[in-house]
C-alpha positions as protocol buffer text, in pm:
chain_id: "A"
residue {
  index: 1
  type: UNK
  ca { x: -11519 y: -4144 z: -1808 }
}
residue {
  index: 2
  type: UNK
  ca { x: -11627 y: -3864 z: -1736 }
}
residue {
  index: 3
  type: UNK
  ca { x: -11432 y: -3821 z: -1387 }
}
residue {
  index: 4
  type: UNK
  ca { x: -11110 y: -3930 z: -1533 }
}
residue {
  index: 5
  type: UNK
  ca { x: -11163 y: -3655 z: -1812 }
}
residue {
  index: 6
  type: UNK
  ca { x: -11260 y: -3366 z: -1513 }
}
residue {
  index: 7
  type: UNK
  ca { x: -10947 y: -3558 z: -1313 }
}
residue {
  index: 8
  type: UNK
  ca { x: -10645 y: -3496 z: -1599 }
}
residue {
  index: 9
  type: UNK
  ca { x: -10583 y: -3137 z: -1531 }
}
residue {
  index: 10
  type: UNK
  ca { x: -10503 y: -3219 z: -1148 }
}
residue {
  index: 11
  type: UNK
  ca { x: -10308 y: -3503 z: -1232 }
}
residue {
  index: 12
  type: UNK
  ca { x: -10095 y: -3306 z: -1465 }
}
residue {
  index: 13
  type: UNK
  ca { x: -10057 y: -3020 z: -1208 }
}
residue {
  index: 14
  type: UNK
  ca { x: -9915 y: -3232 z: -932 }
}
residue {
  index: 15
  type: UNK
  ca { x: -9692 y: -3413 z: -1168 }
}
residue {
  index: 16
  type: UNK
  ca { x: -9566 y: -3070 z: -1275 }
}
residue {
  index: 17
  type: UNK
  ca { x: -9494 y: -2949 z: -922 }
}
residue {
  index: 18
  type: UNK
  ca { x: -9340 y: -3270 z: -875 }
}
residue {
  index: 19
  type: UNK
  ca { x: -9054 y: -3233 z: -1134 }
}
residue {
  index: 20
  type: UNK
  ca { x: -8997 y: -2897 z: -1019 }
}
residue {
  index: 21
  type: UNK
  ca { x: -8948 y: -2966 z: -684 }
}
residue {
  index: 22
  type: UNK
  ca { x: -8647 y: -3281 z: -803 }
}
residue {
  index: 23
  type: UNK
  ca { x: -8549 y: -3036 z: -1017 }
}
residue {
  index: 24
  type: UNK
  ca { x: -8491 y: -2749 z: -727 }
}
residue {
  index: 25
  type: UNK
  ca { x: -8321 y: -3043 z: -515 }
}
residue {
  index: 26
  type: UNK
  ca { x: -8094 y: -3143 z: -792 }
}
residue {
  index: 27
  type: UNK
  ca { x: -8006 y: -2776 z: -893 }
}
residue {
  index: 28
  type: UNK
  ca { x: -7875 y: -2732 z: -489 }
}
residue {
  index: 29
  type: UNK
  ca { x: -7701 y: -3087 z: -488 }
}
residue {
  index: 30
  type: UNK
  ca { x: -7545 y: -2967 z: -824 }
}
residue {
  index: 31
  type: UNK
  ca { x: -7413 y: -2555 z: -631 }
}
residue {
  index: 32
  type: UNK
  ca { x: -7315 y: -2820 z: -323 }
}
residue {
  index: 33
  type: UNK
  ca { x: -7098 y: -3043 z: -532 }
}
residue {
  index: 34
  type: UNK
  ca { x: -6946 y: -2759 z: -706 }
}
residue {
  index: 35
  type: UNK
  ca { x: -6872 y: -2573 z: -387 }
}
residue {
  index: 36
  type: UNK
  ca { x: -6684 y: -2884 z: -176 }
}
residue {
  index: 37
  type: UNK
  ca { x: -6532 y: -2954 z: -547 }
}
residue {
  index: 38
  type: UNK
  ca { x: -6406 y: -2631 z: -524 }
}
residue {
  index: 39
  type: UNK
  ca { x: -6275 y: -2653 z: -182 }
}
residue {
  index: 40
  type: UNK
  ca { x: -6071 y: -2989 z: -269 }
}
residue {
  index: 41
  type: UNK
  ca { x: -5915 y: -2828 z: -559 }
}
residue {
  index: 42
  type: UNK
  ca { x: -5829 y: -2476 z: -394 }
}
residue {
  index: 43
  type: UNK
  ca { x: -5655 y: -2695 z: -111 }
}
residue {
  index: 44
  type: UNK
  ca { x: -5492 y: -2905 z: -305 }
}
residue {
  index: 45
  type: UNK
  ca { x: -5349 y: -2621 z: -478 }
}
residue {
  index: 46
  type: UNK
  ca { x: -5229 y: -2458 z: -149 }
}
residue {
  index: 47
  type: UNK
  ca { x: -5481 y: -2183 z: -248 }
}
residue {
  index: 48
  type: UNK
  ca { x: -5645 y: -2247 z: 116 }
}
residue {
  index: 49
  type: UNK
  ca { x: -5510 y: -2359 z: 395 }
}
residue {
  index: 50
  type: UNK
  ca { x: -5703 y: -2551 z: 673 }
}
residue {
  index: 51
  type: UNK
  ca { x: -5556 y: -2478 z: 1021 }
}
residue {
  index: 52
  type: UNK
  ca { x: -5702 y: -2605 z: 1344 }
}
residue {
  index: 53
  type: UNK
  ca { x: -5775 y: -2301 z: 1629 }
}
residue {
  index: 54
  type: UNK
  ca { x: -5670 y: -2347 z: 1989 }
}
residue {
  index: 55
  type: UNK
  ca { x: -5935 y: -2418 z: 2230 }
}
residue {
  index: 56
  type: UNK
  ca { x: -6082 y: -2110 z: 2403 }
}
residue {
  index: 57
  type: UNK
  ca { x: -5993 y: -2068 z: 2702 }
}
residue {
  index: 58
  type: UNK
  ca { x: -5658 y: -2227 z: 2666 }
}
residue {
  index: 59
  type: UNK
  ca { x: -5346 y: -2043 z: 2764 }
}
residue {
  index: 60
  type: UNK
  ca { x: -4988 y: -2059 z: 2697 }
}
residue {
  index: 61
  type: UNK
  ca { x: -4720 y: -1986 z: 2962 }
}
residue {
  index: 62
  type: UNK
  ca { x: -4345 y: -1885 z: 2819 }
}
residue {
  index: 63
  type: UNK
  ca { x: -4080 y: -2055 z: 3005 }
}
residue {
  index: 64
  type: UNK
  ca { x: -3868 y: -1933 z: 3255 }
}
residue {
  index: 65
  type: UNK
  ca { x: -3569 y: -1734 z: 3174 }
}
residue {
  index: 66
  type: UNK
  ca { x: -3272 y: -1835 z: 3385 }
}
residue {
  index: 67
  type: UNK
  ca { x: -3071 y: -1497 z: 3509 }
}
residue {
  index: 68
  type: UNK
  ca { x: -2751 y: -1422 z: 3340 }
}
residue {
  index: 69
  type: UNK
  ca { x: -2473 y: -1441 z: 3568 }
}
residue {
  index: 70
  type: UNK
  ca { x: -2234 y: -1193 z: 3614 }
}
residue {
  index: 71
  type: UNK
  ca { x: -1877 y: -1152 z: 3482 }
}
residue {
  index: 72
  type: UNK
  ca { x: -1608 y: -1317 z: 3680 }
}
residue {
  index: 73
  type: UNK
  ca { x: -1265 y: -1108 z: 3779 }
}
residue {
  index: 74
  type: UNK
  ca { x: -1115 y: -1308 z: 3547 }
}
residue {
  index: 75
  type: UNK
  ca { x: -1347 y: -1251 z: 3240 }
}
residue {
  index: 76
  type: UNK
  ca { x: -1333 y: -868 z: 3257 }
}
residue {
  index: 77
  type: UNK
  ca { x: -928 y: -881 z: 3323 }
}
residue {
  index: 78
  type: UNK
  ca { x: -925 y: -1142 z: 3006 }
}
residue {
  index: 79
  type: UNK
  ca { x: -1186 y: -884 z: 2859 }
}
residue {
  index: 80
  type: UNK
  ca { x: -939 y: -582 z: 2903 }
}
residue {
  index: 81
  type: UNK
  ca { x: -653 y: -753 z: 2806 }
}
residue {
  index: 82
  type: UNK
  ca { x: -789 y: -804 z: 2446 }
}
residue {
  index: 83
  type: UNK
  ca { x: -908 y: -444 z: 2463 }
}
residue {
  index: 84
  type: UNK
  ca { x: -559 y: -357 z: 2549 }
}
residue {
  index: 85
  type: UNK
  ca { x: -397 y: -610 z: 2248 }
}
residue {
  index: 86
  type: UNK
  ca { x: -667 y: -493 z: 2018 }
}
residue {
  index: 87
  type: UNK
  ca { x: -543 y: -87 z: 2076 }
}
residue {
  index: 88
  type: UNK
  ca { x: -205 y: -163 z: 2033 }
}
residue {
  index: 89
  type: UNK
  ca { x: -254 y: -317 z: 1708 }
}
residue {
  index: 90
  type: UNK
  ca { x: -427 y: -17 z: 1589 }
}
residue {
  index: 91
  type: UNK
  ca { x: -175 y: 206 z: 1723 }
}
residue {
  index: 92
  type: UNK
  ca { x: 75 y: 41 z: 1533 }
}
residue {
  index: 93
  type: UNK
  ca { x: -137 y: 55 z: 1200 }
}
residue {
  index: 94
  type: UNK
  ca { x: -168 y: 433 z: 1261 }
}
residue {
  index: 95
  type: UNK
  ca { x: 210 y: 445 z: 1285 }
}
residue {
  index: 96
  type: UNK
  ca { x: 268 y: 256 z: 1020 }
}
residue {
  index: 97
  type: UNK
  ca { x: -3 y: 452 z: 803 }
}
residue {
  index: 98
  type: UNK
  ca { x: 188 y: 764 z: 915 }
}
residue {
  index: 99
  type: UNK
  ca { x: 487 y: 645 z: 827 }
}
residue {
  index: 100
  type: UNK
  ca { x: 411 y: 582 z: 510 }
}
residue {
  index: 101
  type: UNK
  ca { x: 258 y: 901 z: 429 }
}
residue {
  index: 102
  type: UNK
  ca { x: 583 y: 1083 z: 505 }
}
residue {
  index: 103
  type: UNK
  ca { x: 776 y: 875 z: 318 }
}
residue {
  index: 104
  type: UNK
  ca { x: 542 y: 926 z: 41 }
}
residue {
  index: 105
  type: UNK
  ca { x: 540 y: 1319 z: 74 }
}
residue {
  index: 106
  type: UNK
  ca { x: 920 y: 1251 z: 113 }
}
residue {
  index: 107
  type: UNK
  ca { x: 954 y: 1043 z: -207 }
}
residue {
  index: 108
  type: UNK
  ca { x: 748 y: 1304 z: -391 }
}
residue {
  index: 109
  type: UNK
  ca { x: 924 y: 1631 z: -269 }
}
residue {
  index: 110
  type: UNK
  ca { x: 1271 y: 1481 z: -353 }
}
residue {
  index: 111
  type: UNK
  ca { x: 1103 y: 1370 z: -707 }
}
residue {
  index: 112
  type: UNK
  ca { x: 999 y: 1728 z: -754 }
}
residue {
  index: 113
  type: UNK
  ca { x: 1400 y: 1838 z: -631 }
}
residue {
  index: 114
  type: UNK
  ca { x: 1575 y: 1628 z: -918 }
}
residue {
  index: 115
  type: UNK
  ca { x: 1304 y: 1779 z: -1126 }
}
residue {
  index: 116
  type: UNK
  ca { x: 1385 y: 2139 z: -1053 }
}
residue {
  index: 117
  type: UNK
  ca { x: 1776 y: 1984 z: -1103 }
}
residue {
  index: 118
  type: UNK
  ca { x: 1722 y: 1878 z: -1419 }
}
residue {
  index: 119
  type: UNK
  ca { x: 1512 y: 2199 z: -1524 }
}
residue {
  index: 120
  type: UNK
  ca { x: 1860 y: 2432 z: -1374 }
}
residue {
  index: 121
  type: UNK
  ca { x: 2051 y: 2232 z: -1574 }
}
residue {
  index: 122
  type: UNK
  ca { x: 1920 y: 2304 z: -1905 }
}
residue {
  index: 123
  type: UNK
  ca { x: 1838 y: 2636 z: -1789 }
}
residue {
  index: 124
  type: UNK
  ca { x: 2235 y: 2634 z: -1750 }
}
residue {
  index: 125
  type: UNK
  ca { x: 2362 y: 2430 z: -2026 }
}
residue {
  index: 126
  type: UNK
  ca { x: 2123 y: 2705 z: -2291 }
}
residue {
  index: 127
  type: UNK
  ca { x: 2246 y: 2952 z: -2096 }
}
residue {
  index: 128
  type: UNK
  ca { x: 1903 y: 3102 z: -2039 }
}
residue {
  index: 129
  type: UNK
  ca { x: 1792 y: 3274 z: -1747 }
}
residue {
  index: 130
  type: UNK
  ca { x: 1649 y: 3079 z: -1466 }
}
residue {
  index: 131
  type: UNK
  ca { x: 1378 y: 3238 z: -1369 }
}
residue {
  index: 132
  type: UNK
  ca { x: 1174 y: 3099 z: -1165 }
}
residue {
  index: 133
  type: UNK
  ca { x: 1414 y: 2819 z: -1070 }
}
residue {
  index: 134
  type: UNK
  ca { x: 1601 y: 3077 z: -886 }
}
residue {
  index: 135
  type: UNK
  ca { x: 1351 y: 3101 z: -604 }
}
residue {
  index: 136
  type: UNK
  ca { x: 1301 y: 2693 z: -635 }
}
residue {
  index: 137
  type: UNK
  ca { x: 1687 y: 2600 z: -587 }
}
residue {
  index: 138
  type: UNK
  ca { x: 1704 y: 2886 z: -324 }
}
residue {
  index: 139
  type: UNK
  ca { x: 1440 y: 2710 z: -134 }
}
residue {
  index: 140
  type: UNK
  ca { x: 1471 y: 2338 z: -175 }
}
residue {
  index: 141
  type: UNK
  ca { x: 1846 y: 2327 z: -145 }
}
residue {
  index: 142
  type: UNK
  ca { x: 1958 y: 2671 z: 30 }
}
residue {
  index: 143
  type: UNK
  ca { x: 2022 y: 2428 z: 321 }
}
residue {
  index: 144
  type: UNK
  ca { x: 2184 y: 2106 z: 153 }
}
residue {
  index: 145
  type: UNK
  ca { x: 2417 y: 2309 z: -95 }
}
residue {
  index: 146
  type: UNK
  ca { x: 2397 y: 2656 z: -1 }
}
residue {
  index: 147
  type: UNK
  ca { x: 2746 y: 2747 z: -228 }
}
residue {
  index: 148
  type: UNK
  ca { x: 2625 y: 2556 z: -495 }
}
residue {
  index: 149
  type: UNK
  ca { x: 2310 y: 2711 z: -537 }
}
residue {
  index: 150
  type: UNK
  ca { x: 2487 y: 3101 z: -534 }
}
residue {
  index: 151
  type: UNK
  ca { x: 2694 y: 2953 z: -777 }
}
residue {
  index: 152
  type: UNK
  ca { x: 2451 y: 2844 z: -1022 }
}
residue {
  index: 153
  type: UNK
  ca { x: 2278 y: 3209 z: -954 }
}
residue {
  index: 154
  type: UNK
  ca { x: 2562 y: 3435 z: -1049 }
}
residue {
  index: 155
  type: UNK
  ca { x: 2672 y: 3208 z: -1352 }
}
residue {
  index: 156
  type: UNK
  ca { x: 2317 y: 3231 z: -1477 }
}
residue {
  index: 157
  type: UNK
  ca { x: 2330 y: 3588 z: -1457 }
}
residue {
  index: 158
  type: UNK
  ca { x: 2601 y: 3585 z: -1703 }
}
residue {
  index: 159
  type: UNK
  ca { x: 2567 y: 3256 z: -1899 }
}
residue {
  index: 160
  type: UNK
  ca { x: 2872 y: 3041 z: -2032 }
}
residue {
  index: 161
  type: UNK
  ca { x: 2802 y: 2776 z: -2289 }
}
residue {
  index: 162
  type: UNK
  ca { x: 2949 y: 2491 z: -2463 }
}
residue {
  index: 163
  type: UNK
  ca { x: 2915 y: 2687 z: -2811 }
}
residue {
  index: 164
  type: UNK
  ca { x: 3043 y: 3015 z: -2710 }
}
residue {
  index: 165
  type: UNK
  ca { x: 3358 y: 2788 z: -2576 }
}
residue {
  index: 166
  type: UNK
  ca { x: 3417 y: 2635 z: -2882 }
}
residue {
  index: 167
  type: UNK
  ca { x: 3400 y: 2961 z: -3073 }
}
residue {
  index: 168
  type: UNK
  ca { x: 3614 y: 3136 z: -2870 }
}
residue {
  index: 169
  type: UNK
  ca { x: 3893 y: 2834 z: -2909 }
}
residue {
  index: 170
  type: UNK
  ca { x: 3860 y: 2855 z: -3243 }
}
residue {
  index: 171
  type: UNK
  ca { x: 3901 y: 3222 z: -3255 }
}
residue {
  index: 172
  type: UNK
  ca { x: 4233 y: 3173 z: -3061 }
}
residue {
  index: 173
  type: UNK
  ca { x: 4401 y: 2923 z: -3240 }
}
residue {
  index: 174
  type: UNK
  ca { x: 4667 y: 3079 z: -3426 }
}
residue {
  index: 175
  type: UNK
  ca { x: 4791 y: 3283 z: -3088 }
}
residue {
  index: 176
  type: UNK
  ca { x: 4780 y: 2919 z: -2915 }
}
residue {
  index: 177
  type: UNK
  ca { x: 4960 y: 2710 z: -3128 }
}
residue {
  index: 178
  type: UNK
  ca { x: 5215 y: 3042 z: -3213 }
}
residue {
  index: 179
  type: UNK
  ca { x: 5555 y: 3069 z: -2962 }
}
residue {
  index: 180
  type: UNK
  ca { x: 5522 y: 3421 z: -2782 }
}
residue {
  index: 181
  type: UNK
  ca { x: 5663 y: 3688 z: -2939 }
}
residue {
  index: 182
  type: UNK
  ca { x: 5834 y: 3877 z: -2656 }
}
residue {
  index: 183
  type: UNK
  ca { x: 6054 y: 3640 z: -2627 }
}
residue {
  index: 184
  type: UNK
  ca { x: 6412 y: 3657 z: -2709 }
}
residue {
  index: 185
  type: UNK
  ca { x: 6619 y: 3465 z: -3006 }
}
residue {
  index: 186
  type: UNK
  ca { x: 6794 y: 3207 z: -2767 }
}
residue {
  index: 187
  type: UNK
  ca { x: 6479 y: 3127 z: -2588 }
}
residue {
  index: 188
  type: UNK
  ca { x: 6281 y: 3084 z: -2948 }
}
residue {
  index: 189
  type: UNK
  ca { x: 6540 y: 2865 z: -3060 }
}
residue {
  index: 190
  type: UNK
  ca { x: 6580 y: 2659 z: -2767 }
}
residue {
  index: 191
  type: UNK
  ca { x: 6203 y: 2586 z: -2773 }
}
residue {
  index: 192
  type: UNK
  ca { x: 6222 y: 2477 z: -3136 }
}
residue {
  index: 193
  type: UNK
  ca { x: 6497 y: 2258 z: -3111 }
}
residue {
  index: 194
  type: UNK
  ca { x: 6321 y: 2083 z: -2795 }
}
residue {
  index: 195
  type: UNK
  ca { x: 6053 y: 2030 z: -2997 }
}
residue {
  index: 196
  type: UNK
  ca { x: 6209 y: 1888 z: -3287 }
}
residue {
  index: 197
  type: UNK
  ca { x: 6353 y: 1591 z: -3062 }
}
residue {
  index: 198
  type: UNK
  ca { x: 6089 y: 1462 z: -2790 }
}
residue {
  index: 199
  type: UNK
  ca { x: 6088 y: 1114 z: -2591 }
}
residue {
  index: 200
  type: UNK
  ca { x: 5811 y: 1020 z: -2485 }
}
residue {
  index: 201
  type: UNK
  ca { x: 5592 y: 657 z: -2449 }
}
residue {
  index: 202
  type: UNK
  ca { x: 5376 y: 569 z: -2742 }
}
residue {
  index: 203
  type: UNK
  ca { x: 5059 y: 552 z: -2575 }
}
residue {
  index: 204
  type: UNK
  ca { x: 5135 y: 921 z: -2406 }
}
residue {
  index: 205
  type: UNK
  ca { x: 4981 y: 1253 z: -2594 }
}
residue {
  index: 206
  type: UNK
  ca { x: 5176 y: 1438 z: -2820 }
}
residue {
  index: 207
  type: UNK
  ca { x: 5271 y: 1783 z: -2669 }
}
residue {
  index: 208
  type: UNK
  ca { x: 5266 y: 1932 z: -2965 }
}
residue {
  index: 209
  type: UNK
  ca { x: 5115 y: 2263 z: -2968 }
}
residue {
  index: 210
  type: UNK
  ca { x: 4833 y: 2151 z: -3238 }
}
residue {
  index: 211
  type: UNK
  ca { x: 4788 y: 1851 z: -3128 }
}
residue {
  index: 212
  type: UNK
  ca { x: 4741 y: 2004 z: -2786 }
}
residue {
  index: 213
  type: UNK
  ca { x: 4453 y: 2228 z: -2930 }
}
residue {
  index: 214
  type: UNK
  ca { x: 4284 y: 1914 z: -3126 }
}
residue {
  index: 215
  type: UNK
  ca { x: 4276 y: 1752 z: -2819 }
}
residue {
  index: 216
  type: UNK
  ca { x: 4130 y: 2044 z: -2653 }
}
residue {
  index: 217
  type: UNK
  ca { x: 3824 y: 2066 z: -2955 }
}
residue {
  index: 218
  type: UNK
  ca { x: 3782 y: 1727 z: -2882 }
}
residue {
  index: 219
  type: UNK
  ca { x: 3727 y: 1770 z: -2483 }
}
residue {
  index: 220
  type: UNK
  ca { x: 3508 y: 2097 z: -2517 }
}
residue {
  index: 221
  type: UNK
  ca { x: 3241 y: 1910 z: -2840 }
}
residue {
  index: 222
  type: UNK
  ca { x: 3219 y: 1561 z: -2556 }
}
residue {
  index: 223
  type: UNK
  ca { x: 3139 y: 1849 z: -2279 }
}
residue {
  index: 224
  type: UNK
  ca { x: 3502 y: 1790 z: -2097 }
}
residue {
  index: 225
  type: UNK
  ca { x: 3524 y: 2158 z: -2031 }
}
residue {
  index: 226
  type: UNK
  ca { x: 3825 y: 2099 z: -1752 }
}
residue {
  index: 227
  type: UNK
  ca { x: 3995 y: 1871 z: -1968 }
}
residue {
  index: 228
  type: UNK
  ca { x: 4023 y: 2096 z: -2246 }
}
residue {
  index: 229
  type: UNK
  ca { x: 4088 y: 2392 z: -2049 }
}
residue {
  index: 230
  type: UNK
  ca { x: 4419 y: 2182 z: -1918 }
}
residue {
  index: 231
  type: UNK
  ca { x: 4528 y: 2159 z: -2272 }
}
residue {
  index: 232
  type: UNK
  ca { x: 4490 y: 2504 z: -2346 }
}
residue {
  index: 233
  type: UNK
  ca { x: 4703 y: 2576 z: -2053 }
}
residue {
  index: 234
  type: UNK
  ca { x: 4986 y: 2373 z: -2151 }
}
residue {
  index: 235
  type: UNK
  ca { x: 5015 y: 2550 z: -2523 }
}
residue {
  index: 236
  type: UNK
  ca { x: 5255 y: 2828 z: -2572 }
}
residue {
  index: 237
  type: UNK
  ca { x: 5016 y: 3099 z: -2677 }
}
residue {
  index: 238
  type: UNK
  ca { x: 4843 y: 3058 z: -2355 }
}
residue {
  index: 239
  type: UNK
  ca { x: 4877 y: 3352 z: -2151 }
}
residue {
  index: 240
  type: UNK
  ca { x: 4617 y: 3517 z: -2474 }
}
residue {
  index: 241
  type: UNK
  ca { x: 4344 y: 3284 z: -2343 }
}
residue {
  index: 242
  type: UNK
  ca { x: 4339 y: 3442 z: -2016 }
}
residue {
  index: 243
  type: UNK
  ca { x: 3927 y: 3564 z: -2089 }
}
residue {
  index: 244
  type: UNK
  ca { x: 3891 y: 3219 z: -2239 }
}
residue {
  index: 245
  type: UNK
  ca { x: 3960 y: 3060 z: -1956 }
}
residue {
  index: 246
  type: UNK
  ca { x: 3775 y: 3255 z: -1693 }
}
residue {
  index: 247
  type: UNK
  ca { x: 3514 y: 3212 z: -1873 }
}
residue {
  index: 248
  type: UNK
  ca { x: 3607 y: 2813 z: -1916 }
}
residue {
  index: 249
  type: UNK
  ca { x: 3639 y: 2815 z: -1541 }
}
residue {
  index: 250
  type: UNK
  ca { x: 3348 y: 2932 z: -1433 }
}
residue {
  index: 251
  type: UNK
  ca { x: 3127 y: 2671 z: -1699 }
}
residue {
  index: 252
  type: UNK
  ca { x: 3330 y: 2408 z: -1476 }
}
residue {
  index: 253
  type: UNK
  ca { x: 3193 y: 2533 z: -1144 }
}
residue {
  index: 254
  type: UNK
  ca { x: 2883 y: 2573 z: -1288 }
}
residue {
  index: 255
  type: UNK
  ca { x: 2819 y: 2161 z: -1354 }
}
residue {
  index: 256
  type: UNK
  ca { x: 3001 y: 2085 z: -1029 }
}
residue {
  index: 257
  type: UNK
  ca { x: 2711 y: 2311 z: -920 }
}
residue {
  index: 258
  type: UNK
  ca { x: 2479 y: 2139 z: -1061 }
}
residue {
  index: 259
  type: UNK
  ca { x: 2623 y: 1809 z: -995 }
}
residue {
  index: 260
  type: UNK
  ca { x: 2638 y: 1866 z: -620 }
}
residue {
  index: 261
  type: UNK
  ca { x: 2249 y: 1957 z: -660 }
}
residue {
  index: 262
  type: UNK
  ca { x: 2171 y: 1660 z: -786 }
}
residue {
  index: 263
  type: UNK
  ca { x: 2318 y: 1450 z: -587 }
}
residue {
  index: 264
  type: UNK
  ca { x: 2180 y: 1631 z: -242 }
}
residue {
  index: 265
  type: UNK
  ca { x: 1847 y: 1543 z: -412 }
}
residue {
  index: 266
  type: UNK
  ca { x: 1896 y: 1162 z: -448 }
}
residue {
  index: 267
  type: UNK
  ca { x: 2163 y: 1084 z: -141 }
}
residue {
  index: 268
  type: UNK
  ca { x: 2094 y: 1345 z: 88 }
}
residue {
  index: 269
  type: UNK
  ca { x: 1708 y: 1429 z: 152 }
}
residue {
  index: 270
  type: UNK
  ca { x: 1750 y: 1545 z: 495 }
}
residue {
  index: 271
  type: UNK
  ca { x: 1862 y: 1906 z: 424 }
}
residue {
  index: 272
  type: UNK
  ca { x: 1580 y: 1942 z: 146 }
}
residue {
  index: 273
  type: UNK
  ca { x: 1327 y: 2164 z: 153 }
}
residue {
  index: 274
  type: UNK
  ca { x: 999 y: 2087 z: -22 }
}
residue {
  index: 275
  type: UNK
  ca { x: 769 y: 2306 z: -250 }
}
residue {
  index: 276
  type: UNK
  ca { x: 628 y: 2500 z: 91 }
}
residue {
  index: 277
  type: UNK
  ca { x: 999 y: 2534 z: 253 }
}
residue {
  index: 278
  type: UNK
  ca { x: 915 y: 2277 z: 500 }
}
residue {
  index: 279
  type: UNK
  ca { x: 1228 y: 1994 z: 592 }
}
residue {
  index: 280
  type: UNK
  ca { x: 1136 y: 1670 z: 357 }
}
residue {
  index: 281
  type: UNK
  ca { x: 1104 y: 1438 z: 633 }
}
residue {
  index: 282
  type: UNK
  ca { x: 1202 y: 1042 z: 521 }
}
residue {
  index: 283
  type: UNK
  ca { x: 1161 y: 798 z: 802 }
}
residue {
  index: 284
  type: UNK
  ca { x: 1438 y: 533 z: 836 }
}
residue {
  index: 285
  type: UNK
  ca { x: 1359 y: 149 z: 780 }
}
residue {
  index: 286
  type: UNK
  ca { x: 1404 y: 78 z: 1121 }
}
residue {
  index: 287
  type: UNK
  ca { x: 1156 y: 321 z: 1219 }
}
residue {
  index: 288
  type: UNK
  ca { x: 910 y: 216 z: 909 }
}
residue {
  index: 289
  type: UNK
  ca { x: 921 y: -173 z: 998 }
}
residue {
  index: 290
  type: UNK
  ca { x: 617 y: -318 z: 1129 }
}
């Protein structure tokens, strides 16, 4: 009794060191299950990736490159020819790019001509100065219409206009319509029996002296300056209007002016000028097909 009493302490010892030592094994089989647990999963995530080495020692040889063989004759002639077809294709672009650009600096600098027209004209019709359109005719059509453009210059030095026209015929109307008065008896009363009795067709003009001057009002307010100055010519007072129509007469050269201007700007480009005085080059449609 006694022994097994003295004994108990021992036995409890070794049964401790016992447990401790499964419980050491199982805490390492527990870290080793984790780990290779952790290993499957971090694979089969793609996390890790398991790839076998090449054995040491082993080598690998590249294989053999072949030597390119040269270019035939007939490659490199084929070869240039391409070359050749590919130049003149870009040649032609270039020409056809160039082309293009002059007839686009063409289009413009006859644009900018009808616009300086159109400006003279006004300038003309107000009968204002015109200024710096002087130097701009002079330049862009001194070549195309060189009478045309002094013209317009020395009638805008002393303006004529459609008003001052009208005024003027207005002013003269009882010396147009009137028979002269130098005349003699037998002429006076030759002219007034002439024009009591008149044949004429229906659908010509009356050529009587007032209707003559009504039709002449009529021409000058629709801006038929030569018309009217035709009418005033046939009436018997007309040898009085001799200012009038100077003045009439020079209006009239003044639109044919201006008329031949504008027409040298649309139909005939080749004697223009543009802003810089250089010739407005327009290539033809021969030269400007591809």
């Amino acid at each position: 009794m006694l022994d097994d009493y003295l004994n108990q302490p021992s036995r409890a010892a070794a049964r401790g060191r016992t447990s401790g030592r499964l419980l050491v094994l199982a805490l390492i089989c527990a870290v080793a299950l984790g780990g290779a647990g952790g290993l499957w999963a971090a694979s089969r995530l793609g996390w890790i990736e398991f790839t076998s080495k090449p054995a040491t020692g082993a080598t690998v040889t590249a294989p053999f490159a072949s030597p390119t063989p040269a270019p035939s004759a007939a490659d490199l002639e084929s070869a240039q020819t391409a070359l050749g077809v590919r130049m003149a294709e870009l040649e032609q672009r270039m020409t056809r790019l160039n082309l293009e650009a002059e007839a686009a600096s063409g289009n413009a600098a006859r644009a900018e001509g009808l616009l300086i027209a159109a400006a003279a004209r006004r300038a003309v019709e107000r009968g204002a100065p015109l200024g710096f359109l002087e130097d701009q005719l002079k330049l862009r059509f001194g070549n195309a219409q060189p009478n045309a453009v002094t013209t317009l210059v020395e009638v805008s030095r002393s303006p004529v206009t459609l008003d001052a026209l009208e005024q003027g015929l207005a002013a003269l109307e009882p010396t147009l319509v009137a028979p002269p008065r130098d005349v003699n008896v037998v002429t006076r009363v030759r002219t007034e029996l002439a024009s009591l009795f008149v044949i004429r067709r229906a659908s010509a003009p009356s050529p009587a002296p007032e209707q003559r001057y009504g039709r002449a009002r009529t021409f000058l307010e629709t801006g038929r300056a030569e018309a009217a100055i035709d009418e005033v010519r046939r009436m018997p007072g007309h040898d009085a209007a001799g200012n009038w129509l100077a003045l009439a007469e020079r209006y009239v050269r003044a639109q044919r002016a201006l008329d031949l201007i504008e027409t040298a700007a649309i139909l005939e480009p080749r004697d223009l000028n543009d802003g810089s005085g250089a010739p407005v080059t327009t290539p033809s449609a021969a030269a400007s097909a591809p």
